[in-house]
C-alpha positions as CSV (number, residue, x, y, z in Angstrom):
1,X,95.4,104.5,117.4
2,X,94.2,101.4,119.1
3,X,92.7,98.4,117.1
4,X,89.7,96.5,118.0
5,X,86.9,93.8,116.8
6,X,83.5,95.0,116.2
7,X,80.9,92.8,115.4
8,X,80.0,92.7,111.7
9,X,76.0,91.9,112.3
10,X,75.7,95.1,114.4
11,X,77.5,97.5,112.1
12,X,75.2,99.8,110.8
13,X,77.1,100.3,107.4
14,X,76.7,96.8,106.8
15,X,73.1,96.6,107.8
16,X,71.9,98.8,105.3
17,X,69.7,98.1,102.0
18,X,72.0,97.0,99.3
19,X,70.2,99.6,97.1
20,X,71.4,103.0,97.5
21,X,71.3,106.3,95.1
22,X,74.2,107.2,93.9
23,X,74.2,110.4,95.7
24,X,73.7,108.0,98.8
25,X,76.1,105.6,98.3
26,X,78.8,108.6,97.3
27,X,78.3,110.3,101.0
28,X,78.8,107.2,102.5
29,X,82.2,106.9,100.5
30,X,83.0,110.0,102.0
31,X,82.9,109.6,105.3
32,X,84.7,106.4,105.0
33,X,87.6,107.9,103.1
34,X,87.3,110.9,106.4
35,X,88.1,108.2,108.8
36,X,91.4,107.5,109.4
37,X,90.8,104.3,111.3
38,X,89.4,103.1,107.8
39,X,91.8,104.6,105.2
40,X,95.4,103.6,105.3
41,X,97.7,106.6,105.0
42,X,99.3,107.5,101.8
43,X,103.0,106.8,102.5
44,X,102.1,103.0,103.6
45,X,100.1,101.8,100.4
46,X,102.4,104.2,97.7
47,X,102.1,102.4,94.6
48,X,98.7,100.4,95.2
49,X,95.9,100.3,94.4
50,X,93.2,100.1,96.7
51,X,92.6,102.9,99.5
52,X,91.7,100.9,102.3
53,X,92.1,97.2,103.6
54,X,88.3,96.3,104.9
55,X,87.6,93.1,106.7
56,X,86.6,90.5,104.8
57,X,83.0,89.5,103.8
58,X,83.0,86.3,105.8
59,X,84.7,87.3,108.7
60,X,82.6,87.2,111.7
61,X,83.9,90.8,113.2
62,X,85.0,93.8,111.8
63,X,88.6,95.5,112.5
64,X,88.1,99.6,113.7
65,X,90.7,101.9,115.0
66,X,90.2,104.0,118.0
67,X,92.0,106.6,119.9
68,X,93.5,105.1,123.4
69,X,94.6,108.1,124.9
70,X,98.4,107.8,124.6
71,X,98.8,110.5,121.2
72,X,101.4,108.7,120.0
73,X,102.8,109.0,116.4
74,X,103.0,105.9,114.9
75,X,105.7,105.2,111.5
76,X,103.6,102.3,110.4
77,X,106.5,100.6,107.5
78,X,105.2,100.1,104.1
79,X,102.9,97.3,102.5
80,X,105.8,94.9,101.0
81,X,104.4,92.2,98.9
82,X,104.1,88.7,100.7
83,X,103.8,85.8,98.5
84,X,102.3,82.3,100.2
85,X,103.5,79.1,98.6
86,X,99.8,77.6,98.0
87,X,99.9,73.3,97.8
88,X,97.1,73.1,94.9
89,X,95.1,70.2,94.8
90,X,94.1,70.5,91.6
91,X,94.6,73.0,88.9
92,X,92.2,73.4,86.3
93,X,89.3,75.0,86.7
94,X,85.9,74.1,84.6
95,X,83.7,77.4,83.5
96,X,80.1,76.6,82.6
97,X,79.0,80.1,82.1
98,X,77.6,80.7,79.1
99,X,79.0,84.5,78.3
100,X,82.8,83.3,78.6
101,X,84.4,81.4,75.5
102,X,86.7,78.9,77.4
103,X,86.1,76.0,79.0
104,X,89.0,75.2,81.0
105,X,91.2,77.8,82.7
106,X,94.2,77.7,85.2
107,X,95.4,80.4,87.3
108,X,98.8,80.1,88.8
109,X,98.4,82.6,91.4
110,X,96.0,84.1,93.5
111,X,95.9,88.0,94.2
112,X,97.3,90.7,91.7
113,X,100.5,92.7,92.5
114,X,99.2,94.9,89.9
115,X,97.2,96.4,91.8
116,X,94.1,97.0,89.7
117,X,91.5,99.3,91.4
118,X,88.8,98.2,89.6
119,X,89.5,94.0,89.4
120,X,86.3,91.6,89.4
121,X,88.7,89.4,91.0
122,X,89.2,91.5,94.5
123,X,86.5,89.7,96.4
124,X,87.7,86.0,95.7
125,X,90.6,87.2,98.7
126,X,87.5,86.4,100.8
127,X,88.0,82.8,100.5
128,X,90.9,82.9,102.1
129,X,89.6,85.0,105.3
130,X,91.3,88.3,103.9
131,X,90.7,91.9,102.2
132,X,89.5,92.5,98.9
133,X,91.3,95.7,99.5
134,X,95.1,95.9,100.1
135,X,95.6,92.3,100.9
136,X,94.9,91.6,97.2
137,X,97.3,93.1,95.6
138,X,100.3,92.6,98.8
139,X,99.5,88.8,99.9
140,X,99.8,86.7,97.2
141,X,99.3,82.8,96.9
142,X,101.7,81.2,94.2
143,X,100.8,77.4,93.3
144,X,104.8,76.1,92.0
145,X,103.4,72.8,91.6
146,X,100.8,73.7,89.0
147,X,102.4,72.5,86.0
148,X,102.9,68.9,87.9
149,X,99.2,68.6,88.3
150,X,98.2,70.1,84.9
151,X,100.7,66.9,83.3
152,X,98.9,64.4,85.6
153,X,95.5,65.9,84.5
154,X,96.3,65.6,80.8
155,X,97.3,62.1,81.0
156,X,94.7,61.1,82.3
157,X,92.6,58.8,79.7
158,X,89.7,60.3,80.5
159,X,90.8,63.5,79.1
160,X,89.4,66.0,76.5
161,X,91.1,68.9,75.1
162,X,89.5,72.5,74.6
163,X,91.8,75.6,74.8
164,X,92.6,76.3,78.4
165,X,92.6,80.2,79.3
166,X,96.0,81.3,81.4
167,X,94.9,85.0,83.5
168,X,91.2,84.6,83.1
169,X,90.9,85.4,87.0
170,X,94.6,87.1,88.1
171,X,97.3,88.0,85.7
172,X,99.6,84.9,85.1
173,X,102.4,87.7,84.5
174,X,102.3,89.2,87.8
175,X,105.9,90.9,89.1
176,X,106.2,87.4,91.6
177,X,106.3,85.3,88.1
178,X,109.9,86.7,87.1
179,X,110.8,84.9,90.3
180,X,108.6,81.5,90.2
181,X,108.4,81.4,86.6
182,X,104.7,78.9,87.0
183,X,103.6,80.4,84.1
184,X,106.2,79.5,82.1
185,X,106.5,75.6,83.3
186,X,102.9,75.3,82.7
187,X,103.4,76.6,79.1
188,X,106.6,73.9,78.6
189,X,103.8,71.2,79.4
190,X,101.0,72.6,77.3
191,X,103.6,73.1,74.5
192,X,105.1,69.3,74.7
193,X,101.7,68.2,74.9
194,X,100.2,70.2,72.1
195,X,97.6,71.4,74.1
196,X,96.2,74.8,73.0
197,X,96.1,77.8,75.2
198,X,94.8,81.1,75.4
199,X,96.5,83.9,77.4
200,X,95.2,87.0,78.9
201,X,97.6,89.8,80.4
202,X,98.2,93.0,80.8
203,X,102.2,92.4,81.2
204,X,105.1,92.7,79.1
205,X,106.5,89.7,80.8
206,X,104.6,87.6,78.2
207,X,107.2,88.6,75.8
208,X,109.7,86.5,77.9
209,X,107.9,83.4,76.4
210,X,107.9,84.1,73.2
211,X,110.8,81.1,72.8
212,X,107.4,79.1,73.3
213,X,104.7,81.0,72.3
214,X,105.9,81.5,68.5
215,X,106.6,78.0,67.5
216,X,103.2,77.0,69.9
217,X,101.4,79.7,67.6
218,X,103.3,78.1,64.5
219,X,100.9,75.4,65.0
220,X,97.7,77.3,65.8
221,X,98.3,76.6,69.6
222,X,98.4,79.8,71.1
223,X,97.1,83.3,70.8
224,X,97.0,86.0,73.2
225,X,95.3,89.0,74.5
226,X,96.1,92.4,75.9
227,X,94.2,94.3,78.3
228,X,94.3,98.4,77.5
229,X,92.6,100.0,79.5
230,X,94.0,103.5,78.7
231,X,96.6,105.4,77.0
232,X,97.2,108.0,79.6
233,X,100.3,106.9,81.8
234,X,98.7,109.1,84.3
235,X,95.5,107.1,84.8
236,X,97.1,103.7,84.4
237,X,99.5,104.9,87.3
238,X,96.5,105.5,89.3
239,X,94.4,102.5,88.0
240,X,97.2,100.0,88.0
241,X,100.0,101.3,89.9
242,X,102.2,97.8,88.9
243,X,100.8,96.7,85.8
244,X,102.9,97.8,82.6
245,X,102.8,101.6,81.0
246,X,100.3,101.5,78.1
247,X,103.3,102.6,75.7
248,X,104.9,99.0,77.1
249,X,101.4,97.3,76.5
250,X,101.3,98.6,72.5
251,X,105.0,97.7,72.0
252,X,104.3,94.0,73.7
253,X,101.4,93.9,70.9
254,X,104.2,94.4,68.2
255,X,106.8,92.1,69.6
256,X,104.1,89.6,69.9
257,X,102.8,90.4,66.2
258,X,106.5,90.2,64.5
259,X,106.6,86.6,66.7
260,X,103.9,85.3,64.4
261,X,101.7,85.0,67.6
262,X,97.8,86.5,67.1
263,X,97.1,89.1,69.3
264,X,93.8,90.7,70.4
265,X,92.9,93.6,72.7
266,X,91.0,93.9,75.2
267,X,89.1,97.2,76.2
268,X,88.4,96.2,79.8
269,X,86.9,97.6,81.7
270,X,85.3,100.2,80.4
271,X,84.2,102.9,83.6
272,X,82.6,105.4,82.8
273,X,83.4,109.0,82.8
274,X,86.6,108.0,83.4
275,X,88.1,106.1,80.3
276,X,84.9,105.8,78.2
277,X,86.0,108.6,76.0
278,X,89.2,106.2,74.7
279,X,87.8,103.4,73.4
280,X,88.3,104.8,69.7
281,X,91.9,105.7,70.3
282,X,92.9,102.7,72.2
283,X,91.7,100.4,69.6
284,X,93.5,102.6,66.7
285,X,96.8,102.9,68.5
286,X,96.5,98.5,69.1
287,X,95.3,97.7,65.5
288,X,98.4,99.6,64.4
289,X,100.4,97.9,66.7
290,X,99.4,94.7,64.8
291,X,96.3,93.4,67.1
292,X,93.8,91.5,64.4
293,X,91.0,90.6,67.3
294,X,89.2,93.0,69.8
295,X,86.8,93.2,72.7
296,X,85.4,95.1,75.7
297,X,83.7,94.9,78.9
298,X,82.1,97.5,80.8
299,X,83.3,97.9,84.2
300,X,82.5,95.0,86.4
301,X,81.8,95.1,90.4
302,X,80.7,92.0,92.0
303,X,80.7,91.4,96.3
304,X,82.8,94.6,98.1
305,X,84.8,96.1,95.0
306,X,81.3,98.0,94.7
307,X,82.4,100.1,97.9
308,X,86.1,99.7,97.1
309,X,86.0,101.5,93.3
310,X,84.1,104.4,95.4
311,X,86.6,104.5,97.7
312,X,89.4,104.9,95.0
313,X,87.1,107.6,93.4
314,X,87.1,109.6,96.4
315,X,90.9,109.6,96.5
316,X,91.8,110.2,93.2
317,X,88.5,111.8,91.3
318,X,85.7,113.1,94.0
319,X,83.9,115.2,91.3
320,X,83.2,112.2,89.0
321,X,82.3,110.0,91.9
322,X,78.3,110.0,91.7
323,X,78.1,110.7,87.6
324,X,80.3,107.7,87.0
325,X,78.0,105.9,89.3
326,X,75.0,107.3,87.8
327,X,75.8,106.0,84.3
328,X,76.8,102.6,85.8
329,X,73.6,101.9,87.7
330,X,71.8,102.9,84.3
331,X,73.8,100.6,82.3
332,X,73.0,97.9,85.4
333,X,69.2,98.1,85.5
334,X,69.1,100.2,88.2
335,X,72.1,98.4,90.4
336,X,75.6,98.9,91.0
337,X,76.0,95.4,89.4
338,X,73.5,93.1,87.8
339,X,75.4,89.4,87.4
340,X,72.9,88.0,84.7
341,X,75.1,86.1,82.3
342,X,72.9,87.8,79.0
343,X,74.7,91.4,80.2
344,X,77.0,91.4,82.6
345,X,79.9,91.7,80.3
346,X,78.1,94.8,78.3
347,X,75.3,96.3,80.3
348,X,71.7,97.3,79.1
349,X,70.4,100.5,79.1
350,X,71.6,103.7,76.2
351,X,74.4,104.5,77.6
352,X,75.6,101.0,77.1
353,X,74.3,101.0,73.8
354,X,76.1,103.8,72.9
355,X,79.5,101.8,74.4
356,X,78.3,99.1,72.4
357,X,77.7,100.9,68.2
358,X,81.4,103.1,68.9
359,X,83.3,99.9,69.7
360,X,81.7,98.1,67.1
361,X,82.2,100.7,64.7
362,X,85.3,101.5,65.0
363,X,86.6,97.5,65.1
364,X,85.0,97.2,61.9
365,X,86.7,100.7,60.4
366,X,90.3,99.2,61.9
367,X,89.8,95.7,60.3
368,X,89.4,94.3,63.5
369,X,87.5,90.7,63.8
370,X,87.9,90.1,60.3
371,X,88.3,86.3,60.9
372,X,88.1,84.5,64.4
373,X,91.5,82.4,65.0
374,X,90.9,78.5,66.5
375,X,92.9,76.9,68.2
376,X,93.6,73.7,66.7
377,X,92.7,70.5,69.6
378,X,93.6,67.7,66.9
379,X,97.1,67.5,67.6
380,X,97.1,67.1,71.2
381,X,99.2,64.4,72.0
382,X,100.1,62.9,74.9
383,X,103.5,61.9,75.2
384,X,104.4,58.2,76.2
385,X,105.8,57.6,80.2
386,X,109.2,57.1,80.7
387,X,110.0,53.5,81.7
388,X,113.3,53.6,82.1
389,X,113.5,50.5,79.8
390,X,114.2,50.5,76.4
391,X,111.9,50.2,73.4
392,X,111.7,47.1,71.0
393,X,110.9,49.8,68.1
């Protein structure tokens, strides 16, 4: 196989209406997943998450394979994981949408080694004139001098404090932090500063912090949640072939609990037909693990993850491909996704409904949401430059 550019404004697949059936849409899955110029073979891309590596949706032409004549068998090595040291400009990012509780949010890398078939965050890659697909999860962009910036930012007079969210895009406790530890030096600067912060993940890495974390928490400074997405080590190994086993996920909730720390779960996201039938289980097996706060979110696809989440349904659950898209649509006014702030978390429709009454339910039957934890902004301080010189008092 031979690879060549195609241009993207003649490709047919690309020219066509946006709105498809689900039958449609499956058959067109399909025969992507038949091509092997499209999907990358199964010994190259063991233990990730997406199927394929499409071009990006800004590029101007599109990579195909073809067959050259020559028949020759090529060992393509396997995807390693390539981290890109990223010079950040700046480092925290305002939110202004009115369906997210945080104002303020950092992320100290871009791309997910997790490798989380189904993450909102695939098409951002775009930006950076790669995949939403395999380059995701294997090219990663680390920003080490994050927690420089973030002190610069904070002592700046102009400043206000409002919790700032850690993971709200990719997982601050991705496998590369072990090794670059940004996280952590962004949490010694929050934690000097006491400046309050709110951490999502879905890693038991977090636990490494907990040196911080606990006395941080001490002072209503920190809480943290934990994305469960399933308790079937099967279906996590398939969804999030790097992230931590759910077993290692309900144990981090106890180690973070005994730490004094306040711990919530996170249902997220909920796709239908495939872990919809957990979300009463999940949130038992969490609130006993000590979790006091809980939420969901029904399966998200903005941009190309739309195509990409078929493609991983065609590799790993062809018979549920067009029902779970059938359900999603319904829940999405008619759309594979509908972006309007009012729903886009928890989608319209019965069958979102439905989602909606068990969680709630079964949250209130578990304790869960009994009281909503602050974080505390009145004792941010910022402390006083060093001089060198010595002070009169």
């Amino acid at each position: 196989m031979t690879a060549r550019a195609k241009d993207q404004a003649h490709d047919p697949a690309r020219s066509r209406p946006v709105k498809r059936t689900p039958l449609e849409a499956a058959e067109a899955a399909r025969r992507r997943m038949d091509d092997p110029a499209y999907r990358v073979e199964v010994d190259r891309r063991r233990g990730r998450g997406a199927s394929a590596n499409p071009s990006g949706r800004y590029e101007p032409a599109q990579r195909e394979a073809f067959d050259d004549g020559w028949e020759m068998d090529e060992e393509l090595p396997t995807l390693p994981t390539e981290v890109i040291v990223e010079k950040a400009r700046t480092i925290v990012t305002k939110n202004d949408s009115p369906d997210i509780l945080f104002e303020k949010s950092i992320n100290p890398y871009r791309g997910c080694e997790h490798g989380c078939s189904y993450c909102f965050a695939r098409p951002t890659h775009a930006y950076q004139g790669l995949s939403s697909g395999l380059d995701f999860e294997t090219k990663i962009f680390a920003k080490p001098n994050a927690a420089e910036l973030l002190e610069k930012e904070l002592q700046s007079p102009k400043y206000q404090p409002t919790p700032i969210a850690l993971g709200s895009n990719t997982d601050p406790y991705q496998p590369v932090e072990r090794r670059f530890r940004i996280t952590r030096s962004i949490l010694e600067v929050l934690n000097r500063m006491n400046h309050p912060v709110a951490i999502v993940t879905k890693s038991a890495l977090v636990t490494r912090d907990i040196d911080i974390l606990g006395p941080m928490a001490e002072r209503q400074l920190a809480k943290v949640a934990i994305s469960v997405t399933t308790l079937d080590p099967k279906l996590a190994r398939r969804m999030e072939p790097r992230a931590a086993t759910p077993a290692k996920r309900l144990e981090t909730i106890s180690r973070l609990t005994e730490a004094g720390i306040p711990v919530s779960v996170l249902v997220a996201p909920i796709i239908p037909a495939i872990n919809d039938h957990e979300i009463e289980a999940i949130l038992k097996a969490c609130a006993e693990a000590g979790a006091q706060e809980a939420g969901y979110v029904l399966l998200r696809l903005p941009h190309d993850l739309k195509d990409l989440m078929r493609d991983w349904l065609v590799d790993h659950y062809p018979n549920k491909l067009n029902h779970v898209f059938t359900l999603l649509q319904e829940a999405r006014g008619g759309k594979d996704y509908d972006a309007n702030w009012s729903t886009r978390q928890s989608g319209v429709g019965p069958y979102a409904w439905m989602l909606g009454r068990r969680f709630e339910t079964t949250a209130e039957r578990l304790g869960l949401n009994k009281r909503n934890l602050r974080l505390r902004t009145d004792l941010f301080k910022v402390p006083p430059k060093e001089t060198g010189q010595l002070s009169l008092f």
